[in-house]
N, C-alpha and C positions, 0 to 999 in steps of 0.2 A: 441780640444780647447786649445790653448794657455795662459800661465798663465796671459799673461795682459788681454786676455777676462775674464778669471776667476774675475781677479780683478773688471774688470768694470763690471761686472753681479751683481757681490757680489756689490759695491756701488751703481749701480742701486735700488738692493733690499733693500740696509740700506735707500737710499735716498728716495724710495716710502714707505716703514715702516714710517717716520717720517711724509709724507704727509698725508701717511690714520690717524695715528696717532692722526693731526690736523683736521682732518674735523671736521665740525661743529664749528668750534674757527677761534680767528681774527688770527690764528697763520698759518692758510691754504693756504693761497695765497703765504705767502711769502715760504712755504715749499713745493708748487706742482712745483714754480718755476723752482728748480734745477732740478726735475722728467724731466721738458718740458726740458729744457737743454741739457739732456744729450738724450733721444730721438730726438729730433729735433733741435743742437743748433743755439743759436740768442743772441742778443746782450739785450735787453729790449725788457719787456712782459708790457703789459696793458689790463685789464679787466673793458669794461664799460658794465653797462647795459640800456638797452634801455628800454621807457615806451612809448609808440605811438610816437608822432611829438617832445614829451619834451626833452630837452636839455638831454643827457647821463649822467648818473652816472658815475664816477671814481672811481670802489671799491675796486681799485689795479692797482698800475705801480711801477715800479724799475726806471724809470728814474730817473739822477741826478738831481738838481736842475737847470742846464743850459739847459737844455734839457727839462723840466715839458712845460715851457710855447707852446714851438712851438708843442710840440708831445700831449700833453693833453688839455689844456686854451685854447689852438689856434682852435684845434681841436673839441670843446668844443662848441666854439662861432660860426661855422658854418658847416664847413668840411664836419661834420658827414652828413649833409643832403642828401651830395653826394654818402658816404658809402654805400659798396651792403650790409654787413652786416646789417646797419641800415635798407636800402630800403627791408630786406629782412624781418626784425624785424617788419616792421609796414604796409607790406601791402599782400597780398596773391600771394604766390609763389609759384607754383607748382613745384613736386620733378622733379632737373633738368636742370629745365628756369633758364637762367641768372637774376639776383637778378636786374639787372638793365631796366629790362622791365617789365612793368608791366600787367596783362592778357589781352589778346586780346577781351573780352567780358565786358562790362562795361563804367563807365564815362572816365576814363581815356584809349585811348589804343593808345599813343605814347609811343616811347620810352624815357625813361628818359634821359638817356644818349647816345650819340653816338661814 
C-alpha cells in the first residue's frame, strides 16, 4: 500500500468516526455526506423520504440555492411520481422486478412506465 492510500484509508476512517459520531443528531446527514463522497464520488446528495402517494419530505440536500428549485421544489411538485425509488416506496415489489412495473397479479398490471 502506498503512502497516499495510507492517507485516504486514514481520512476515510477519521471521516466515518465523525459520521457514526452524529448519528442520531441533525449533525448526521451533513457528516455521512463526505463518508458517501469519498466511497462513491458525486457532486450533490439529496435524501427524501417517502410516506404512500404524499408529497416527499426533504430531510437533507447540499444543493446551492440556484440549484434547490429545479433539483428539490420542482421535484417536489411532481417528478417523484415518476421515481422507481418512489414507485418502489409505495407499492409491492418483489426482490429484483424493476421498481417501474408493478406485480402482474392484481388491479393494476401495466406497466407504468415504458
Amino acid at each position: 500500500m502506498s503512502r497516499a492510500d495510507l492517507t485516504q484509508a486514514a481520512d476515510l476512517l477519521k471521516t466515518t468516526g465523525a459520521a457514526i459520531a452524529a448519528i442520531g443528531s441533525a449533525g448526521f446527514p451533513p457528516a455521512l455526506a463526505p463518508v458517501l463522497r469519498k466511497v462513491a464520488p458525486y457532486i450533490y446528495i439529496v435524501v427524501f423520504g417517502y410516506r404512500g402517494m404524499a408529497r416527499p419530505l426533504d430531510l437533507y440536500n447540499d444543493f446551492p440555492e440556484g440549484r434547490h428549485k429545479v433539483f428539490v421544489t420542482d421535484y417536489q411538485d411532481g417528478p417523484y411520481l415518476l421515481d422507481p425509488f418512489h414507485l418502489a416506496a409505495t407499492r409491492s415489489v418483489a426482490s429484483g422486478q424493476p421498481a417501474h412495473f408493478v406485480p402482474r397479479s392484481g388491479p393494476l398490471c401495466q406497466p407504468i412506465l415504458d
